[in-house]
C-alpha positions as CSV (number, residue, x, y, z in Angstrom):
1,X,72.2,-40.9,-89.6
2,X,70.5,-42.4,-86.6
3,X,68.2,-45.1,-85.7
4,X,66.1,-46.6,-82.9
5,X,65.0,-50.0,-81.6
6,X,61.5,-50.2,-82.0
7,X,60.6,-51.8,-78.4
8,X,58.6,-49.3,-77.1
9,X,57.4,-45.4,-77.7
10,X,60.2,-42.9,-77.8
11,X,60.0,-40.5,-74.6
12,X,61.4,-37.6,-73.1
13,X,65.0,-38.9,-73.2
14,X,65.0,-39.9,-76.9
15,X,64.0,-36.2,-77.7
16,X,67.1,-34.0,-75.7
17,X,69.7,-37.3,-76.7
18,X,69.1,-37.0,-80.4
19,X,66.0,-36.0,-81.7
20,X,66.8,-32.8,-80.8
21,X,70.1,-32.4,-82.7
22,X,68.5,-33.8,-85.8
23,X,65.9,-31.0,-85.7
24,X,68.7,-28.7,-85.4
25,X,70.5,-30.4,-88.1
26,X,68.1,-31.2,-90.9
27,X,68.6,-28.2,-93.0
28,X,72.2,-29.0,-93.0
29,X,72.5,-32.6,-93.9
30,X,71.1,-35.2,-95.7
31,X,69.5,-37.2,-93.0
32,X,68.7,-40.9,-92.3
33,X,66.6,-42.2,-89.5
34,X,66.1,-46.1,-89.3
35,X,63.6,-48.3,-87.1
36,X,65.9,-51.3,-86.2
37,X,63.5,-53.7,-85.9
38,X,65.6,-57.1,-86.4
39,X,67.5,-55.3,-83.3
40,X,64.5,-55.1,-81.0
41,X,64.5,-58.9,-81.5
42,X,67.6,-59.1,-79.1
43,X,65.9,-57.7,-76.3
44,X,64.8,-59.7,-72.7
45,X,61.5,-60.8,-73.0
46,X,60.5,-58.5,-76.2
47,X,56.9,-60.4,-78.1
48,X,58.4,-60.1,-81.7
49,X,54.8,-59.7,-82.7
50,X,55.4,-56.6,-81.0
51,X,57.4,-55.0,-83.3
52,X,55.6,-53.7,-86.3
53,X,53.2,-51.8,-83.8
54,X,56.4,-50.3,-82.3
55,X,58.1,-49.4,-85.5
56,X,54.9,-47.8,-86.6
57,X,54.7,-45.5,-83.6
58,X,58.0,-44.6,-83.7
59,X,57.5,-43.2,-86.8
60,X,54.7,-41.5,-85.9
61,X,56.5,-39.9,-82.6
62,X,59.4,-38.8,-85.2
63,X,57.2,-37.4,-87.6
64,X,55.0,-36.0,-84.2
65,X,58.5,-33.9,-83.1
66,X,59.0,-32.2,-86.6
67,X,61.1,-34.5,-88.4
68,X,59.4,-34.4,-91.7
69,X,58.9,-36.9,-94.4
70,X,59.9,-33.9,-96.9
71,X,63.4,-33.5,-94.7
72,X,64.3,-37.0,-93.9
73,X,64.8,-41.0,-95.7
74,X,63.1,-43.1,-93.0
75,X,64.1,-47.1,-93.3
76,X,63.7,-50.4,-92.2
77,X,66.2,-52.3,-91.2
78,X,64.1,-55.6,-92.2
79,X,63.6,-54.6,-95.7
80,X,67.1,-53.9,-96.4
81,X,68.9,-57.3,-96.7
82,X,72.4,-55.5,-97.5
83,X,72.3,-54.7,-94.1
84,X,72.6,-58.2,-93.0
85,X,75.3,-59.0,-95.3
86,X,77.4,-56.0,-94.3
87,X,76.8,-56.9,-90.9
88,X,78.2,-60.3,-91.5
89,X,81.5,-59.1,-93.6
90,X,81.4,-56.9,-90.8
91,X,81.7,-59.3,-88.0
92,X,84.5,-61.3,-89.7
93,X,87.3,-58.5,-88.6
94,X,85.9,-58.1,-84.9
95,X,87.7,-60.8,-82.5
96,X,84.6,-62.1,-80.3
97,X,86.9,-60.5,-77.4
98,X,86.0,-57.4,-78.4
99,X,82.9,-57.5,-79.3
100,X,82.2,-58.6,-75.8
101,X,84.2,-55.6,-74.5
102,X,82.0,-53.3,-75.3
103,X,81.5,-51.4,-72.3
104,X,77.9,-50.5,-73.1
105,X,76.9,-54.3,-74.3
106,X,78.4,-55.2,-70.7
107,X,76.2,-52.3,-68.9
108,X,73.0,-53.8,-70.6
109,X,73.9,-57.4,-70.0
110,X,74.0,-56.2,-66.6
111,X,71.3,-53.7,-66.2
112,X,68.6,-56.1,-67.9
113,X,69.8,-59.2,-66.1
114,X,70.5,-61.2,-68.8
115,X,73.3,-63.3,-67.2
116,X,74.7,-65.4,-70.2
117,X,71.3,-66.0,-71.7
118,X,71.6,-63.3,-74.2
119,X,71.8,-64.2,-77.9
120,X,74.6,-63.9,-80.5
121,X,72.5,-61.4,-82.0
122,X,72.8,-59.1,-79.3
123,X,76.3,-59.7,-78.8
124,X,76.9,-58.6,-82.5
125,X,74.3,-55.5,-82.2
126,X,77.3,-53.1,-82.8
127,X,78.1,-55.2,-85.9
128,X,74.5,-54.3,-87.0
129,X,74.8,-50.7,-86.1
130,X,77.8,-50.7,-88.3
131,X,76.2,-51.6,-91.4
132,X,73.1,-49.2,-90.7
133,X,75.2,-45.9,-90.4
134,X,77.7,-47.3,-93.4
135,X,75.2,-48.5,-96.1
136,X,74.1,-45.1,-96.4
137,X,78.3,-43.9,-95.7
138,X,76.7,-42.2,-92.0
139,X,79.0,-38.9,-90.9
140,X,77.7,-37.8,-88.5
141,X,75.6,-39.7,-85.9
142,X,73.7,-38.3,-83.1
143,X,73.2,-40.4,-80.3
144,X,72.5,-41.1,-76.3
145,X,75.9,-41.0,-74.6
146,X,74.9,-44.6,-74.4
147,X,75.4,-45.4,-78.2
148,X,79.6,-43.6,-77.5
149,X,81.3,-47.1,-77.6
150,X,78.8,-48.6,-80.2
151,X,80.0,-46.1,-82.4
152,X,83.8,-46.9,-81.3
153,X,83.4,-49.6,-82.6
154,X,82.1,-48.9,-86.0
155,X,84.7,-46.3,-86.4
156,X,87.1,-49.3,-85.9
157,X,85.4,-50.7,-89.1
158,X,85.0,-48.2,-90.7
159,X,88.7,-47.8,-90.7
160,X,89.8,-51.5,-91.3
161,X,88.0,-51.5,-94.6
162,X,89.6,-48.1,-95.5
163,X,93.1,-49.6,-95.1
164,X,91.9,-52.5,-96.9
165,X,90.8,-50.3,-100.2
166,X,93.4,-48.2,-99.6
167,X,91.3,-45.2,-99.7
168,X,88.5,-43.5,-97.7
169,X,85.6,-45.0,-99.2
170,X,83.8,-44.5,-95.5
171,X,83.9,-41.0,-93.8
172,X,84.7,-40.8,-90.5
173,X,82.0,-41.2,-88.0
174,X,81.5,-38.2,-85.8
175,X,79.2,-38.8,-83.0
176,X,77.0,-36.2,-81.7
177,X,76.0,-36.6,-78.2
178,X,72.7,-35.0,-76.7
179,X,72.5,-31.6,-75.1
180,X,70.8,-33.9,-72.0
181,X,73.3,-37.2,-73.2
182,X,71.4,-39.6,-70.4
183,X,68.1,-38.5,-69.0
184,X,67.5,-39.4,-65.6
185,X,65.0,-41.8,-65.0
186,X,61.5,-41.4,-63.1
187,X,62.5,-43.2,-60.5
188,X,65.7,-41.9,-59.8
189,X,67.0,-44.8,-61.9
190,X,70.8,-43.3,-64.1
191,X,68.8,-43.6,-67.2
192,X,65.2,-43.2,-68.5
193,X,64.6,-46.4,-70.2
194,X,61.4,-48.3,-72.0
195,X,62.0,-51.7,-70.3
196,X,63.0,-50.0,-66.7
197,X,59.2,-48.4,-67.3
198,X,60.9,-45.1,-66.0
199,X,59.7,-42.9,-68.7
200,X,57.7,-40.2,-69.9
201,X,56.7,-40.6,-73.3
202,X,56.6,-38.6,-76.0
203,X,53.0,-39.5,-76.8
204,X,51.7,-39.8,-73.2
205,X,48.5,-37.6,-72.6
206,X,47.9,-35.0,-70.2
207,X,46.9,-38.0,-67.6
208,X,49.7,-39.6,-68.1
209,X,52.3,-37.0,-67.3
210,X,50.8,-36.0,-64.0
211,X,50.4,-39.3,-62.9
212,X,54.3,-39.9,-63.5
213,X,55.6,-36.5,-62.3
214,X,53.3,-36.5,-59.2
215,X,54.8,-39.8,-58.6
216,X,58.0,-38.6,-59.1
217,X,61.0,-39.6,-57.0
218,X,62.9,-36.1,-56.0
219,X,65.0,-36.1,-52.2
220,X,64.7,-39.1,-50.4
221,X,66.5,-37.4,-47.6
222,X,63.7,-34.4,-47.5
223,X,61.2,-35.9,-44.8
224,X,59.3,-32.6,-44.7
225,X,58.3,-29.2,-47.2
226,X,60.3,-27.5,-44.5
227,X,63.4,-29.5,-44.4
228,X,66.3,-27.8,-46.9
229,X,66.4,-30.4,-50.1
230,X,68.7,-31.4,-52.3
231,X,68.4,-29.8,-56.3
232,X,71.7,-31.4,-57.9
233,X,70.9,-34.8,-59.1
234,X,66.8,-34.4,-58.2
235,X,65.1,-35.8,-61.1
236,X,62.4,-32.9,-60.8
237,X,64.6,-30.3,-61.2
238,X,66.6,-32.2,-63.9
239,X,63.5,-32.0,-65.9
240,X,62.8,-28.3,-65.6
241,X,66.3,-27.3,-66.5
242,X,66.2,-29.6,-69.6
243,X,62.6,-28.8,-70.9
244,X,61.9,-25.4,-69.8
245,X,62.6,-22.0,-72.2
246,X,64.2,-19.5,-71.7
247,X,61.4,-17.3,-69.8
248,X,60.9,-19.8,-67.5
249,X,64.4,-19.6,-66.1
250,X,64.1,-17.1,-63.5
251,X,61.2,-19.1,-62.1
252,X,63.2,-22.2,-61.5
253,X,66.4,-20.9,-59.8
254,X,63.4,-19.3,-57.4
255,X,62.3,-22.6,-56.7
256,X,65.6,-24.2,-56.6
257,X,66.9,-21.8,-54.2
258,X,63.5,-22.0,-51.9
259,X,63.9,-25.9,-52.2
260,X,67.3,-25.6,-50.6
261,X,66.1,-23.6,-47.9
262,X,63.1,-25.5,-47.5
263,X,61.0,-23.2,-48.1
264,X,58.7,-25.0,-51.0
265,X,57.4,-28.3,-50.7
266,X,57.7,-31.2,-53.4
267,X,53.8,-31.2,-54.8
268,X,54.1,-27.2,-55.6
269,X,57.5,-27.9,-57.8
270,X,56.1,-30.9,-59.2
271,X,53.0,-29.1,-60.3
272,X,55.3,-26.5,-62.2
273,X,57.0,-29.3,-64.2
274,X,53.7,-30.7,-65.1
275,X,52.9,-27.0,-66.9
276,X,56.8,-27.1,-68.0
277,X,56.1,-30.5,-69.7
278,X,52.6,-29.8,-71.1
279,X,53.9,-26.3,-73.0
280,X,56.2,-29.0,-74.5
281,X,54.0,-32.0,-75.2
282,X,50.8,-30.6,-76.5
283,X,52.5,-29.2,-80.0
284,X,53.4,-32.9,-80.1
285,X,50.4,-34.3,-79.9
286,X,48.7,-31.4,-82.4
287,X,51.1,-33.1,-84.8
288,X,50.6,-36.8,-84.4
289,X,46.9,-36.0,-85.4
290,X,48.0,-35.2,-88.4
291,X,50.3,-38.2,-89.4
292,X,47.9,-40.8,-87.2
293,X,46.7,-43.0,-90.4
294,X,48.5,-46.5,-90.9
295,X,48.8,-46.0,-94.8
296,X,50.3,-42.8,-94.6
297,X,53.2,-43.9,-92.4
298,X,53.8,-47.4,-94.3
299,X,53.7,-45.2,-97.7
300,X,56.1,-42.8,-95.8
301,X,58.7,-45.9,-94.8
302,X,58.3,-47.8,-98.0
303,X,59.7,-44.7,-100.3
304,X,62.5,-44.2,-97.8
305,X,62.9,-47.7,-97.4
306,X,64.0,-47.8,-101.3
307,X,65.6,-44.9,-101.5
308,X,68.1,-46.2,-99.0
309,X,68.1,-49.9,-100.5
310,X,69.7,-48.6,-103.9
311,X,72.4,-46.7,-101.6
312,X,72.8,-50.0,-100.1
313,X,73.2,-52.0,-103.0
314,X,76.0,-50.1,-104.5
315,X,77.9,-49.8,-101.0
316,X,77.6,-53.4,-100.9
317,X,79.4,-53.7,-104.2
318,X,82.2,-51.6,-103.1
319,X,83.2,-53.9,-99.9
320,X,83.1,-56.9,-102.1
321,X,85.3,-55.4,-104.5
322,X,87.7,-54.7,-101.5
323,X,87.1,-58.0,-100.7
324,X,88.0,-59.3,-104.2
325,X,85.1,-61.0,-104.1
326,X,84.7,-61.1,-107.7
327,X,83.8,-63.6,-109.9
């Protein structure tokens, strides 16, 4: 089980963090994607109109990557009310101390410049996160090495309501980080993110990516083609070695070891990734023609959307009966 904050289009770092492991995975496990749209209200300056466009075209770029409707239960967090209600049972065994050591709710506090003008929502975001891996009793949960203490967290639930029944009636929550677990931004920025506007997206068009790559931030040391560069930690060269197969690997070291010695400039390597990224992209977008109709994907999300409800229901059951809450 996974899900994703619909405040934005997926990109290229949503695909090597996770959606990559859950193309891996999906003839192995039964798996759940959700579009967490009541979390997307938590975020700085997000139009809540916003949000139904967003959910809608994440499903499309999940369905665009492979993930099929045949292999996976796609939710809504909305239409699931358990979810709130777990959430709150949930939040009643978290101390507020905790919740606001959560090293990755302090990064984004940070990061987004949200001072101490965020909401409670957002402060209880892991809360929610909880109950959408657990209503469906989550295993295994790929992620961005971002999510790690989010699931922490939930495992810390997990377990306090298995003491409490005295059995395992969660499994434990494995996390499964990326092969890439934080894509470098664009800019140069640590991570590629929607609202940092550092990103290449999933559905961008062949435009799109050359305008980004060309604009590209690589060695700002490198004043010249002919002056040696640095390749470790070049955002360029990042990108090749995370979206490039196997035959193109002799090429890169070639142009890794000439952009040492200065002896390629910047626009030649960037105008390899642009190839690199377009082998990638355009089976992509050969998909999304095929899923690109508004009643297919709502017919798509409403039959996941009850399949996962009735799970929720009963797992809502069994934490009130831990809870004794039974009259």
């Amino acid at each position: 089980m996974t899900g994703f904050t619909p405040t934005g289009k997926l990109h290229l770092g949503h695909y090597v963090g996770n959606l990559e492991n859950l193309l891996k995975l999906k003839s192995e496990y039964d798996e759940y994607l959700l579009l967490a749209d009541t979390h997307a209200l938590g975020a700085k300056n997000f139009n809540y109109k916003d949000v139904r466009g967003y959910a809608l075209d994440n499903l499309l770029d999940l369905l665009s990557v492979g993930l099929s409707e045949n292999e996976v239960s796609y939710y809504v967090e909305s239409d699931i009310p358990e979810i709130y209600e777990l959430a709150s049972l949930f939040s009643m065994y978290v101390s507020h101390n905790r919740a606001l050591r959560n090293p990755t709710i302090k990064d984004e506090i940070k990061m987004k410049g949200l001072g101490d003008q965020f909401s409670l929502g957002f402060i209880n975001y892991p809360m929610y996160q909880a109950a959408d891996i657990m209503c469906v009793k989550g295993e295994l949960v790929p992620v961005g090495k971002d999510q790690e203490a989010h699931l922490e967290q939930a495992r810390e639930i997990s377990e306090t309501f298995n003491k409490m029944a005295g059995q395992n009636i969660f499994p434990y929550i494995k996390t499964l980080i990326g092969r890439v677990g934080k894509l470098i931004g664009t800019d140069g920025n640590p991570k590629m993110s929607k609202s940092l506007g550092n990103t290449i997206y999933l559905s961008a068009t062949i435009e799109e990516v050359k305008e980004k790559v060309m604009s590209m931030y690589t060695d700002p040391t490198r004043l010249h083609s002919t002056d040696p560069g640095h390749v470790e930690g070049n955002p360029v060269f990042i990108y090749l070695d995370a979206f490039s197969k196997d035959q193109d690997k002799e090429q890169i070291e070639n142009y890794k070891n000439k952009y040492r010695e200065g002896k390629v400039g910047d626009v030649e390597v960037k105008r390899y990734l642009i190839t690199i990224l377009e082998n990638f992209l355009s089976p992509i977008r050969e998909k999304r023609k095929e899923y690109n109709d508004e009643e297919k994907l709502l017919k798509i999300l409403k039959e996941g959307t009850e399949k996962v409800r009735e799970e929720s229901i009963k797992t809502l059951k069994e934490v009130k009966q831990i809870l004794n809450f039974r009259y």
